[in-house]
C-alpha positions as CSV (number, residue, x, y, z in Angstrom):
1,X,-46.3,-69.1,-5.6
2,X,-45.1,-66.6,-9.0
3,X,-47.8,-64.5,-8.1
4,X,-47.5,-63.9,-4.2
5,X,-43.8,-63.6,-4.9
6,X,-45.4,-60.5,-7.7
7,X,-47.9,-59.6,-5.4
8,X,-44.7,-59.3,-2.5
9,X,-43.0,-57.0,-5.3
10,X,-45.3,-54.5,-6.1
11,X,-46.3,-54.1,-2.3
12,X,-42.5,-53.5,-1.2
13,X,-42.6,-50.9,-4.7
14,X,-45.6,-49.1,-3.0
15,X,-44.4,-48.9,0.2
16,X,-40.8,-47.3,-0.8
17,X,-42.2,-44.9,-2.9
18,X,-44.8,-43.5,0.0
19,X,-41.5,-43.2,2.5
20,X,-39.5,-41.7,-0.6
21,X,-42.9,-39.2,-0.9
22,X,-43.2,-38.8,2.6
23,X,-39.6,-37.7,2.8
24,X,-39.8,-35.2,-0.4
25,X,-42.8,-33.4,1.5
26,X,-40.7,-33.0,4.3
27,X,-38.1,-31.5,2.6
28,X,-40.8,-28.9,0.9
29,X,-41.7,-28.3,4.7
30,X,-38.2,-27.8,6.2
31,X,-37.0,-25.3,3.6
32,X,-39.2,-22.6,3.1
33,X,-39.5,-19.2,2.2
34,X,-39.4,-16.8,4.9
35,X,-38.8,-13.3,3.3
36,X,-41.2,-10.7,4.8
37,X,-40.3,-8.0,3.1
38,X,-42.9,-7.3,0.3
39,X,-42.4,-3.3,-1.2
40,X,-41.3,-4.0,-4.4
41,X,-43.1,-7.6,-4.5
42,X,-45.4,-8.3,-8.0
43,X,-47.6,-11.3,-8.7
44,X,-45.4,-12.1,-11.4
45,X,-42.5,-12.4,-9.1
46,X,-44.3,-14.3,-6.5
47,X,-45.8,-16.4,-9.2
48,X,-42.0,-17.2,-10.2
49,X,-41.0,-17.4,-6.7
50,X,-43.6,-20.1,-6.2
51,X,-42.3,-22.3,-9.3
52,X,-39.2,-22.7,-7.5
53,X,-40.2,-24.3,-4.6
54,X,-38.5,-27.9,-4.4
55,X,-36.1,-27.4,-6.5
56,X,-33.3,-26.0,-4.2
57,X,-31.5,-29.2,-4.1
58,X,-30.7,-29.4,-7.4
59,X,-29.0,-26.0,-7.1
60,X,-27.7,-25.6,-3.8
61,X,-25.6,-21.8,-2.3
62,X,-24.0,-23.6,0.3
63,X,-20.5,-24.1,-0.1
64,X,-18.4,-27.5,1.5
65,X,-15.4,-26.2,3.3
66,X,-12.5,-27.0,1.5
67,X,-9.6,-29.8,2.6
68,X,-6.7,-29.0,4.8
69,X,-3.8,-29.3,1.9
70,X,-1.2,-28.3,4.2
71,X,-0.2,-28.2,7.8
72,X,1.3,-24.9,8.0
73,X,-0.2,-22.4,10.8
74,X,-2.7,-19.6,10.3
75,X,-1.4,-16.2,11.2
76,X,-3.3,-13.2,12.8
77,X,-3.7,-9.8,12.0
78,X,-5.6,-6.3,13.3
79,X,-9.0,-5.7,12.9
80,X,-10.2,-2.4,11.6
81,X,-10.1,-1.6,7.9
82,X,-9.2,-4.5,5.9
83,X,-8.2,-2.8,2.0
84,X,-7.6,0.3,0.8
85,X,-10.2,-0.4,-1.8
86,X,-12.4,3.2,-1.8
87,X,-8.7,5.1,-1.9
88,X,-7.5,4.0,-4.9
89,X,-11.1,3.7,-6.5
90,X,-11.4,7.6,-5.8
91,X,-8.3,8.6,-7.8
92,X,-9.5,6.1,-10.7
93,X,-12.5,7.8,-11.1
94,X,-10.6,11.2,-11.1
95,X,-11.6,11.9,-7.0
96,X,-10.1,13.4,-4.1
97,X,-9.9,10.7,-1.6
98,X,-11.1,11.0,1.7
99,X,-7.9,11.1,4.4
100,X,-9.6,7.7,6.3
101,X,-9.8,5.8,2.7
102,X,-6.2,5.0,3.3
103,X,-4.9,3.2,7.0
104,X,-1.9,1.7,7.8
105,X,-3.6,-1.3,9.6
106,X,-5.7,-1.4,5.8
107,X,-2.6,-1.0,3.5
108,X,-0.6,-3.6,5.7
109,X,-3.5,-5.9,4.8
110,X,-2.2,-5.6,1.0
111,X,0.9,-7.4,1.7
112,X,2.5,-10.7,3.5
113,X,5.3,-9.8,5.8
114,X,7.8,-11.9,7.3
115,X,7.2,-11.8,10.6
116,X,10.4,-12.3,12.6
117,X,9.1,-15.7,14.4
118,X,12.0,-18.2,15.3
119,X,10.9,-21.3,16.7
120,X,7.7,-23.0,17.1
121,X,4.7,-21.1,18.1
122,X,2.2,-23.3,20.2
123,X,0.1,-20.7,21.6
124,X,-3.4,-19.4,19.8
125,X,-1.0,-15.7,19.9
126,X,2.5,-15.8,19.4
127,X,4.6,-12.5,19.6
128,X,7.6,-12.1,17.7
129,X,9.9,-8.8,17.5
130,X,12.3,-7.2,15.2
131,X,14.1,-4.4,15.1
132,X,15.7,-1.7,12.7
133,X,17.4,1.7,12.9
134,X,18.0,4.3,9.4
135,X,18.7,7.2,9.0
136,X,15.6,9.6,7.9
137,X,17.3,12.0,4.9
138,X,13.7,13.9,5.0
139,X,13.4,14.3,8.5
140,X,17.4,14.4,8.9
141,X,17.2,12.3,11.9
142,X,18.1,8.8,12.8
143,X,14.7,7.0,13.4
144,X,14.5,3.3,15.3
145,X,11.3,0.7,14.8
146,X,10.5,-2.6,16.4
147,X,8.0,-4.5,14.5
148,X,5.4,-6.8,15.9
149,X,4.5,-10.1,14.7
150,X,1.2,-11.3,14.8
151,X,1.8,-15.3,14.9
152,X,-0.6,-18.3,15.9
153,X,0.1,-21.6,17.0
154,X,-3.1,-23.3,15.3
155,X,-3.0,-25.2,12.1
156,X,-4.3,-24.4,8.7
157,X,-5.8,-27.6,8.9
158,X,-7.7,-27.4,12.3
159,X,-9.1,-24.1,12.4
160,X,-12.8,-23.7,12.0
161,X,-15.3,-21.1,12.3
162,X,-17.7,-21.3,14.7
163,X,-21.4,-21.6,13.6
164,X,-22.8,-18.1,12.9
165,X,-26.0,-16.3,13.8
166,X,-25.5,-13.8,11.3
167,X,-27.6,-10.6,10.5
168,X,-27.1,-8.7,6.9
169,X,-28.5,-5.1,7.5
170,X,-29.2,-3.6,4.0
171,X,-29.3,0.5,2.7
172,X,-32.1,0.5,0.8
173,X,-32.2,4.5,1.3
174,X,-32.3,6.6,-2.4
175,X,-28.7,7.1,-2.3
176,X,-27.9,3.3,-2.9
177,X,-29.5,4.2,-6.7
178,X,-26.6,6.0,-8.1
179,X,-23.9,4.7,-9.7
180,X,-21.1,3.2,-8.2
181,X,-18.1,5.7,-9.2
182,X,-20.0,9.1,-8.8
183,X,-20.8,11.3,-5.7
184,X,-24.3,11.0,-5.3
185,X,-24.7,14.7,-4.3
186,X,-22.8,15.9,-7.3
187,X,-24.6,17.1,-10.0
188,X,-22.5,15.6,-12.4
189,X,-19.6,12.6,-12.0
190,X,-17.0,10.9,-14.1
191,X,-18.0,7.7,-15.2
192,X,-16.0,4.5,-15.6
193,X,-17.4,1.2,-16.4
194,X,-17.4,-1.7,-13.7
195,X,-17.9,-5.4,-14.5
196,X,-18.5,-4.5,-18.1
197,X,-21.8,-2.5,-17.2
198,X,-22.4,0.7,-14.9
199,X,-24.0,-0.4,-12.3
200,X,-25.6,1.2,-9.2
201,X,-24.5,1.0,-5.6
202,X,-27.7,-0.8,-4.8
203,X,-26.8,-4.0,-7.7
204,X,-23.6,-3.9,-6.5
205,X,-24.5,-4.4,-2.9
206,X,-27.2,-7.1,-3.4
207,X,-24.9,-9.2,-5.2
208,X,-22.1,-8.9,-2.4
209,X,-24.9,-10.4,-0.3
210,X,-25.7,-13.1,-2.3
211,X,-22.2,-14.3,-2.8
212,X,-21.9,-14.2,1.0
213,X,-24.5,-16.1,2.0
214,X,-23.2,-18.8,-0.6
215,X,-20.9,-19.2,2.1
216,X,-22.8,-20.1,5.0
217,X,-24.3,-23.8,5.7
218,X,-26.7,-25.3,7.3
219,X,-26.0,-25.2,11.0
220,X,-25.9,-21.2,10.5
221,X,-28.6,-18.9,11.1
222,X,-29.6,-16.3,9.4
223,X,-31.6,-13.2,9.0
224,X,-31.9,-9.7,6.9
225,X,-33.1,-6.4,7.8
226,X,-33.6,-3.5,5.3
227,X,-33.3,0.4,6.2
228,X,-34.4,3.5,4.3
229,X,-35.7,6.4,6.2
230,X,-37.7,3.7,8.3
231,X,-36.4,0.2,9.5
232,X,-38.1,-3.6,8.4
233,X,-37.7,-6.8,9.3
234,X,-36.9,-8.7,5.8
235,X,-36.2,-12.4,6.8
236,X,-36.5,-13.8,10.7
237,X,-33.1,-15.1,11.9
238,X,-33.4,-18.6,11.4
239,X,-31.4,-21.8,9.9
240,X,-30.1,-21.8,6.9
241,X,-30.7,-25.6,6.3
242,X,-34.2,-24.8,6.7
243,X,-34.4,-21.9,4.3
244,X,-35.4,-22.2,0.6
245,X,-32.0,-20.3,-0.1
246,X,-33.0,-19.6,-4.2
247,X,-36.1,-18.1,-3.3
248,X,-34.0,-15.7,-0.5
249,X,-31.3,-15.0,-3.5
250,X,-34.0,-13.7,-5.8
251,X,-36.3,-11.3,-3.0
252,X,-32.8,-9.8,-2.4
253,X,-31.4,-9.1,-6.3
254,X,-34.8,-7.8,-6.5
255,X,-34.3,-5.1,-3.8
256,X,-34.7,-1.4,-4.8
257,X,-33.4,1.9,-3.8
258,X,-35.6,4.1,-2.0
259,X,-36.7,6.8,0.4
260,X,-33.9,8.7,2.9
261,X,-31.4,7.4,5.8
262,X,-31.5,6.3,8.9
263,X,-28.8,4.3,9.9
264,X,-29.5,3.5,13.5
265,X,-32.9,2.4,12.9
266,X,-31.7,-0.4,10.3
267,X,-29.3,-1.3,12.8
268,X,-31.5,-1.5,15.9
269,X,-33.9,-3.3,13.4
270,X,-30.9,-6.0,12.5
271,X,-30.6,-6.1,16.8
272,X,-34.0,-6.8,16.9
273,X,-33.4,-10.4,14.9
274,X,-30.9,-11.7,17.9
275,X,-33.8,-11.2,20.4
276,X,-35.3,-14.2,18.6
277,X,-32.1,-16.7,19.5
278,X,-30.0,-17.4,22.4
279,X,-26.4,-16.0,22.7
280,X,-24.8,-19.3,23.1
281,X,-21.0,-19.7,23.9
282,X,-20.5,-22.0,20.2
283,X,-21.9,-19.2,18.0
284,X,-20.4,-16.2,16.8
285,X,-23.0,-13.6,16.8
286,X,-22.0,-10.7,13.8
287,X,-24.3,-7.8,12.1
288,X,-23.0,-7.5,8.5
289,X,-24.0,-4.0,7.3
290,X,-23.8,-2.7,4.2
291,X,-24.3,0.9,3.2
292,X,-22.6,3.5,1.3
293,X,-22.6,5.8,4.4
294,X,-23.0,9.1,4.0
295,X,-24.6,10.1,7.9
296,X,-23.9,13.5,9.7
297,X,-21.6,13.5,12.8
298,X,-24.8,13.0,14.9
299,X,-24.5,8.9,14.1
300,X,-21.4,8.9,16.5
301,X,-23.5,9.8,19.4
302,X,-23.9,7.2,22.1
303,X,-27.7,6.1,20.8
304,X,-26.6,6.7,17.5
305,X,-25.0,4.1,14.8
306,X,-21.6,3.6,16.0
307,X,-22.7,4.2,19.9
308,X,-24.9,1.1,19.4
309,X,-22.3,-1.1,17.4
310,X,-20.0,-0.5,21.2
311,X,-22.9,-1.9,23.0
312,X,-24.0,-4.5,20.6
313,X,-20.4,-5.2,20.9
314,X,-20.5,-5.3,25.0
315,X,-22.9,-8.0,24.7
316,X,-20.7,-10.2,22.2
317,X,-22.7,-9.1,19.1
318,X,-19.9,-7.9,16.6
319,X,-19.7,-6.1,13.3
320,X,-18.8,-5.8,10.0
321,X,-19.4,-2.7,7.9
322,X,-19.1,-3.2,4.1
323,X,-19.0,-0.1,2.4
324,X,-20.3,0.3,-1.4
325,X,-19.0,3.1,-3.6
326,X,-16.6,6.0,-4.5
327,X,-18.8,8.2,-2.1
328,X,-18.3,6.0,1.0
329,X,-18.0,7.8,3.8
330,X,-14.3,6.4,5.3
331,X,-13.7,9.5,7.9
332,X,-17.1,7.6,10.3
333,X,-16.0,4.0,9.7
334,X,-12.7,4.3,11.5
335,X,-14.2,5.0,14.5
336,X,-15.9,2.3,14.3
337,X,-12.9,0.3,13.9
338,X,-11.9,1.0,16.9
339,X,-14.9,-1.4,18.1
340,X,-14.1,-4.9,20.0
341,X,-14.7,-7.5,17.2
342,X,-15.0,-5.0,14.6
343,X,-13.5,-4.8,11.1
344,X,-14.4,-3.2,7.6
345,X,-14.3,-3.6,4.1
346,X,-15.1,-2.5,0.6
347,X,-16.6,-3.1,-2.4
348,X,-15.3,-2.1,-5.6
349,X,-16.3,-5.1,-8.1
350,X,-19.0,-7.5,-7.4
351,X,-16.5,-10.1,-8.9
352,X,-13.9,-9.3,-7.1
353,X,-15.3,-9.0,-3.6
354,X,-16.5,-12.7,-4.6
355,X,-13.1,-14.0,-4.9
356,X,-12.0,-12.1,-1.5
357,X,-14.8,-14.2,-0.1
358,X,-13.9,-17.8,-1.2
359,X,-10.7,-16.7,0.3
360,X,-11.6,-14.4,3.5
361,X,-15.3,-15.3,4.6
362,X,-14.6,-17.6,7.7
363,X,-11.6,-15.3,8.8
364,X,-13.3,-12.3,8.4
365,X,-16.5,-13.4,10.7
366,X,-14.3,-15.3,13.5
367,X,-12.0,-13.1,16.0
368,X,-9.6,-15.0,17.8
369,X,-7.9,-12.7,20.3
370,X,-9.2,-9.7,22.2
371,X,-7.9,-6.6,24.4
372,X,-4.3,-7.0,23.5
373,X,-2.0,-4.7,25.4
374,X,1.6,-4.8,24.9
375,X,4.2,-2.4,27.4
376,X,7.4,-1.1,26.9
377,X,9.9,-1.5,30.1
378,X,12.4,0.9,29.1
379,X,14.6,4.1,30.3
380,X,15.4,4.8,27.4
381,X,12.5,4.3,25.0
382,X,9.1,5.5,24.5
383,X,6.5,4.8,21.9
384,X,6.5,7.6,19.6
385,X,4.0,6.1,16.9
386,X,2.1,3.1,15.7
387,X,1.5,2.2,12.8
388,X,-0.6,-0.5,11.3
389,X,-3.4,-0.6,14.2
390,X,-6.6,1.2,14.3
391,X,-6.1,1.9,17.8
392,X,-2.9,4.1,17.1
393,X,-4.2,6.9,19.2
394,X,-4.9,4.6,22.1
395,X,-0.8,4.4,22.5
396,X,1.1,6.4,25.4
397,X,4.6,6.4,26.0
398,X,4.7,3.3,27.3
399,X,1.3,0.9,26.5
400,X,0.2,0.0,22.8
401,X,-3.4,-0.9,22.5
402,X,-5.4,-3.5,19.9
403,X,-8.7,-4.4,20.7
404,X,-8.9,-7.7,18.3
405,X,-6.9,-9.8,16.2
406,X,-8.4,-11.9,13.4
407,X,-7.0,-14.9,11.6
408,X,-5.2,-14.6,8.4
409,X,-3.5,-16.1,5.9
410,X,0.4,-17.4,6.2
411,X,1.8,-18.7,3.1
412,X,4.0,-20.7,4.5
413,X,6.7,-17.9,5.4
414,X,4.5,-15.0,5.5
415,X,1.6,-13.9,7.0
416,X,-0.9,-11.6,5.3
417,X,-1.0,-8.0,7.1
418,X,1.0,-10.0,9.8
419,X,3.0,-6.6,12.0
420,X,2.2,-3.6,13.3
421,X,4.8,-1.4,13.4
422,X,6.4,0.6,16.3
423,X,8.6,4.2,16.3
424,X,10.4,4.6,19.0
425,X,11.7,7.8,20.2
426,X,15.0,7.6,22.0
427,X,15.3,9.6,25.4
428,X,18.9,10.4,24.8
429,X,22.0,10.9,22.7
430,X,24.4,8.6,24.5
431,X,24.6,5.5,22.8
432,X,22.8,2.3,25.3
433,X,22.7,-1.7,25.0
434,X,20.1,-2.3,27.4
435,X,17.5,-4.4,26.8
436,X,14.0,-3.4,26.1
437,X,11.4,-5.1,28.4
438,X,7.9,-6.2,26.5
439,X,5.0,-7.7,28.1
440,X,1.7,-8.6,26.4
441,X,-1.5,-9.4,28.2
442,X,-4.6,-10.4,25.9
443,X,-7.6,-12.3,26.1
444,X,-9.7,-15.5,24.2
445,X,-12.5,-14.8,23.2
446,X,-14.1,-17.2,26.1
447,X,-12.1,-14.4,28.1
448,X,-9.4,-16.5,29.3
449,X,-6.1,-14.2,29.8
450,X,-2.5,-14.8,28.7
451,X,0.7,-13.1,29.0
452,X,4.4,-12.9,27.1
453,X,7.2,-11.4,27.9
454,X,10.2,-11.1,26.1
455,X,12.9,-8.5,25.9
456,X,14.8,-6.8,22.5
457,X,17.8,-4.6,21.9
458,X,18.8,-2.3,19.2
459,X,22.3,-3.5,17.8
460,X,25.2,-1.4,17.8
461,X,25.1,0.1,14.2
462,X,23.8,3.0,12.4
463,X,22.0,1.4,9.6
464,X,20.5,-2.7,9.7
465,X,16.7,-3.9,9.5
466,X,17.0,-7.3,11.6
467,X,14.8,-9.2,8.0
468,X,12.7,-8.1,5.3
469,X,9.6,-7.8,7.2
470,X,10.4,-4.6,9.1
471,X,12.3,-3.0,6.2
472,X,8.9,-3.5,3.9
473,X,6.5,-2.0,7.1
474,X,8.4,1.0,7.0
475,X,8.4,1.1,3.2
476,X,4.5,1.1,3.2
477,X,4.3,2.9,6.3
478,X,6.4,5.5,4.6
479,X,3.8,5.6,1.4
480,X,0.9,5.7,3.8
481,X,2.5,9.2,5.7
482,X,3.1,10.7,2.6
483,X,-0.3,10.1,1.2
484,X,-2.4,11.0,4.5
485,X,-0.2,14.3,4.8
486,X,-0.8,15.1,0.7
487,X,-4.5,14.4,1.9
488,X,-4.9,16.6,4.3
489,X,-3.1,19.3,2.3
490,X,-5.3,18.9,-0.7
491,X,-8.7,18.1,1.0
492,X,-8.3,21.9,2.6
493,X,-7.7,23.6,-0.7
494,X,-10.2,21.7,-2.1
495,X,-12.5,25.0,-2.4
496,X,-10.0,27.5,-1.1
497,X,-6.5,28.5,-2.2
498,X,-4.6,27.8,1.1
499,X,-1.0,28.8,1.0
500,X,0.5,26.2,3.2
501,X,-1.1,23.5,0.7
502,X,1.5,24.8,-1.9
503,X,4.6,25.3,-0.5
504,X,7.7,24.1,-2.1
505,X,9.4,20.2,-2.0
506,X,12.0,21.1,0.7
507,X,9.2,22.6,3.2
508,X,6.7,19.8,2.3
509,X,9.4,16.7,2.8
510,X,10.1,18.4,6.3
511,X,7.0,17.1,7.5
512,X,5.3,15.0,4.8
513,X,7.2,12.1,6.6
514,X,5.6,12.7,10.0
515,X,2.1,10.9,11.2
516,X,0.4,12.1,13.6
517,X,0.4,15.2,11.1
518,X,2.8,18.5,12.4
519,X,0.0,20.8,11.3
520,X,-4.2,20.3,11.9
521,X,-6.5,18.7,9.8
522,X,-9.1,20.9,7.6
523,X,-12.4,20.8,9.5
524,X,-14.4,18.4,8.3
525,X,-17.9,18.8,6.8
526,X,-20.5,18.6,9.2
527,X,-23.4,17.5,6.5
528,X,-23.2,14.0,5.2
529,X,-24.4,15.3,1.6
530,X,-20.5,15.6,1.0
531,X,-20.2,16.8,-2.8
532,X,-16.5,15.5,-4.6
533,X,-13.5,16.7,-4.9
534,X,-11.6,16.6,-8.2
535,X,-8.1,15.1,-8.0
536,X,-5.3,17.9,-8.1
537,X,-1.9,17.3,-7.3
538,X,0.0,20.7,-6.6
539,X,3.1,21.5,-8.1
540,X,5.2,20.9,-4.9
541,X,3.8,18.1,-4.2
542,X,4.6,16.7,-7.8
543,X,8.4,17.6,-7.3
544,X,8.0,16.0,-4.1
545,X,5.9,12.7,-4.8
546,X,8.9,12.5,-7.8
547,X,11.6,12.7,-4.8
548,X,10.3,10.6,-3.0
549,X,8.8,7.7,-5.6
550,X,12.8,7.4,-6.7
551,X,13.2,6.3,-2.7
552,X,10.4,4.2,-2.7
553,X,11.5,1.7,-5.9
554,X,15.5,1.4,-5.2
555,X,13.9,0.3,-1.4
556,X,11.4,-2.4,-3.5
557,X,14.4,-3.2,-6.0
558,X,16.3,-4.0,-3.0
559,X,13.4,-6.3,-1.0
560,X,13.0,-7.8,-4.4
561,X,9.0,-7.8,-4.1
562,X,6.6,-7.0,-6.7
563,X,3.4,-6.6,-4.5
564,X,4.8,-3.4,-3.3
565,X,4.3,-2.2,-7.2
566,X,0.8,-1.6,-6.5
567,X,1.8,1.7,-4.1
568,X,4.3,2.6,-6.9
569,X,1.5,2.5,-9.7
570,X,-0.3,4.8,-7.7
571,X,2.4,7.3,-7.4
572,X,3.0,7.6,-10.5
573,X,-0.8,8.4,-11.7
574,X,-0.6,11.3,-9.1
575,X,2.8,12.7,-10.9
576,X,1.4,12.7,-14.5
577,X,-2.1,13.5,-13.3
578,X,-2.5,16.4,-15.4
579,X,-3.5,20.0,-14.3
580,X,-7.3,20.9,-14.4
581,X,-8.8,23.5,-15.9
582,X,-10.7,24.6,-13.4
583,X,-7.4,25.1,-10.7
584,X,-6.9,28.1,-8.5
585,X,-8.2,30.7,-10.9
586,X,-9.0,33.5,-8.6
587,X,-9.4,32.2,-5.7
588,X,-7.9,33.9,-2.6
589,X,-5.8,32.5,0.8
590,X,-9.3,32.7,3.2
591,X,-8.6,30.4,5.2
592,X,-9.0,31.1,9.1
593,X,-8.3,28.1,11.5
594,X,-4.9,28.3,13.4
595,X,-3.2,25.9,15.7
């Protein structure tokens, strides 16, 4: 009877560890290495490669979503650019910036605002208004705003991204091989250390995409498409769960730069992928592409880049762009912006960008609200500006336009990059207490539509901002004028001495204020092999930048909010940025566009 009971044993022993080998062979069969991609492959690396295979449990990239700590609600906020990142990395490394490195809609995203709200908000988009009137001393004018909440009734707690099918397009072109905080068509650049080590666009970029896909899980798909002057297929769209994820991280750190550009075949290449999976209602379809864009003009025709991205987007396929150094080409990406389900972002620090991830990855893949259209009933009102909204040029007298809203974050009692702003002109002199009249229509994004109405009035004073929220979006809004307008001054005498780019404070303040601009932009550079401009601050615009800076920190002293130090830090490198040796010399007043 001992030994059958034995005997019983050490037949159960054998048959658990045949199921537990059975189930470790299936594991080595679901997760497999699908890179196709093979140009820069070795026999050492696939030898390495190899060696890792089964092991991808013990180290796993997919990260568990976190808790719900609180039940505080999400808030919303515009798509487009998302930082200001490439501006202030320009002037760092001793650059001209380009004027599209700084938005509003991108240096709103900087800061929490309050947003006016009172009440509950039950609704996925909430609308809440405030209003303010000053008194412009530069302008000599009295100027009135009404700011824009951008609220959401859903919890912290309950929101969740919807599975992705998710397609990382990749520069691979020659370009993507210099370093990050030079001009690639420069012959020579400034250099300043990043992470500890100079590294090229190209590093910089393939770590960005390994710390995002750390982010997806299982459910997800997948897939990766390279582009140099031609367009591959690197990895099939396919599930994450059944990809061997640490052979996938080291085919992509391994990725070199080569050959020329051609942005639209990379993306019709990453469009390619979706053909492979169905469109279904509970994904969220998105291209992720990465570049450090330098294309000619050409890539905004209809077939071209940004053409494609509009009809990608037509067929619910969104985008992100993710651009990677000094050189990044901001002027393109904002018409892209402009895209349904479209936003953009930079890279400046592989570690950084990381920690905007853990934070921003499920908000920055997931729109929530589409076609939002919000009109002004009024006889005496109309919608002079907008600020904070890549679709500022959209506007009419009447209508403001936003073609998406994605979640953000709400601490509680503000909401990250949570207004846009409005400037409205008023029709007439004579003093008025009616009420404004505003409606806003929008859509899900199941395409279910809503409305809101509500109606505002300016109160009887000369000076009053109804909270802080509107006082600090014309603050920034404020910085971001000055800057665009010192931009497009400096930008024309970049290589010419242009008289008007040197005028005194008291002409430059008279419309340094003013965005839309009073006077044309330069014409821009039809080539994409756009060599750098050194950083030069004139000596108007010093005396002016001085002026003004004073403004700027008794407004912050009074809001009491140390975030808006970061615009005031940057102010104060473009006053003591000293003068170059190489400025003016002889150079002569050539230039020949008029109004």
């Amino acid at each position: 009877m001992k030994h059958l009971s034995i005997k019983l044993i050490l037949l159960l022993l054998i048959l658990n560890l045949t199921c537990l080998s059975a189930m470790t062979k299936k594991t080595l069969v679901d997760e497999f290495d699908d890179w196709e991609y093979n140009a820069t492959a070795t026999t050492k690396e696939s030898s390495r490669r190899m060696s890792t295979q089964g092991t991808i449990k013990s180290m796993p990239l997919t990260m568990s979503a976190p808790s719900a700590m609180t039940s505080k609600n999400i808030g919303l906020a515009v798509g487009g650019a998302k930082d200001t990142n490439n501006f202030k990395a320009n002037i760092d490394n001793g650059y001209l910036p380009k004027l599209d490195s700084i938005t509003y809609e991108g240096q709103f995203y900087n800061h929490y605002f309050d947003t006016g709200l009172q009440g509950e908000c039950k609704a996925l988009f909430c609308p809440s208004y405030s209003s303010a009137k000053r008194f412009n001393d530069f302008l000599d004018e009295e100027e009135y705003f009404l700011s824009v909440g951008l609220n959401s009734g859903i919890e912290e707690g309950d929101f969740k991204r919807k599975k992705l099918n998710l397609v990382v397009v990749l520069d691979i072109s020659g370009s993507m091989g210099s370093k990050f905080d030079a001009y690639h068509y420069d012959k020579a650049g400034s250099k300043i250390n990043h992470d500890k080590v100079n590294k090229t666009k190209m590093t910089i970029a393939n770590e960005a995409i390994v710390a995002m896909l750390s982010h997806l899980k299982d459910e997800d798909k997948v897939g990766i498409a390279l582009f140099d002057h031609n367009a591959y297929r690197a990895k099939p769209l396919r599930l994450v769960g059944n990809t061997d994820k640490l052979a996938i991280r080291d085919h992509i750190l391994a990725l070199k730069q080569r050959g020329g550009t051609n942005w639209s075949a990379g993306y019709a290449e990453g469009l390619k992928l979706f053909d492979e999976v169905d469109l279904k209602e509970d994904y969220e379809n998105r291209i992720i592409f990465l570049t450090d864009a330098m294309p000619n003009r050409g890539e905004l025709n209809k077939n071209k880049l940004f053409g494609m991205a509009k009809s990608a987007s037509d067929k619910g396929i969104n985008t992100t762009f993710i651009g990677v150094g000094v050189d990044f080409n901001n002027d393109l990406v904002e018409y892209v912006s402009k895209t349904k389900g479209a936003n953009y972002f930079s890279v400046h620090s592989s570690k950084e960008f990381s920690k905007l991830l853990d934070k921003e990855f499920d908000y920055m893949v997931t729109p929530l609200v589409y076609d939002l259209e919000l009109k002004l009933s009024s006889l005496d009102y109309n919608i002079e500006a907008v600020y904070g909204s890549p679709e500022s040029d959209l506007a009419t007298g009447q209508i403001m336009k936003i073609n998406t809203l994605f979640p953000s974050h709400n601490d509680g009692m503000e909401t990250k990059g949570g207004v846009v702003l409005l400037k409205l002109k008023k029709n007439s002199s004579k003093e008025t207490r009616d009420k404004l009249e505003l409606n806003v229509l929008y859509t899900d994004v199941d395409g279910k539509s809503f409305s809101n109405s509500q109606q505002v009035s300016f109160k009887n004073k000369n000076v009053y901002y109804d909270n802080d929220g509107i006082r600090k979006a014309i603050l920034v809004s404020d910085y971001v004028s000055v800057m665009k307008n010192w931009l497009i001054d400096s930008r024309a005498a970049c290589n010419d001495k242009v008289s008007w780019a040197r005028q005194q404070p008291i002409d430059i303040q008279k419309r340094c204020m003013i965005y839309p601009p009073l006077h044309p932009e330069f014409p821009r550079i039809v080539t994409w092999e756009r060599k750098s401009c050194k950083l030069k601050v004139s000596a108007g615009y010093k005396k002016f930048l001085q002026i003004f800076r004073k403004l700027y920190v008794k407004e912050m002293q009074v809001l009491g909010d140390e975030s808006l130090n970061k615009e005031a830090n940057i102010l104060n490198l473009l006053i003591n940025q000293k003068r170059s040796t190489h400025d003016d010399g002889g150079a002569t007043d050539d230039w020949l566009y008029k109004k």
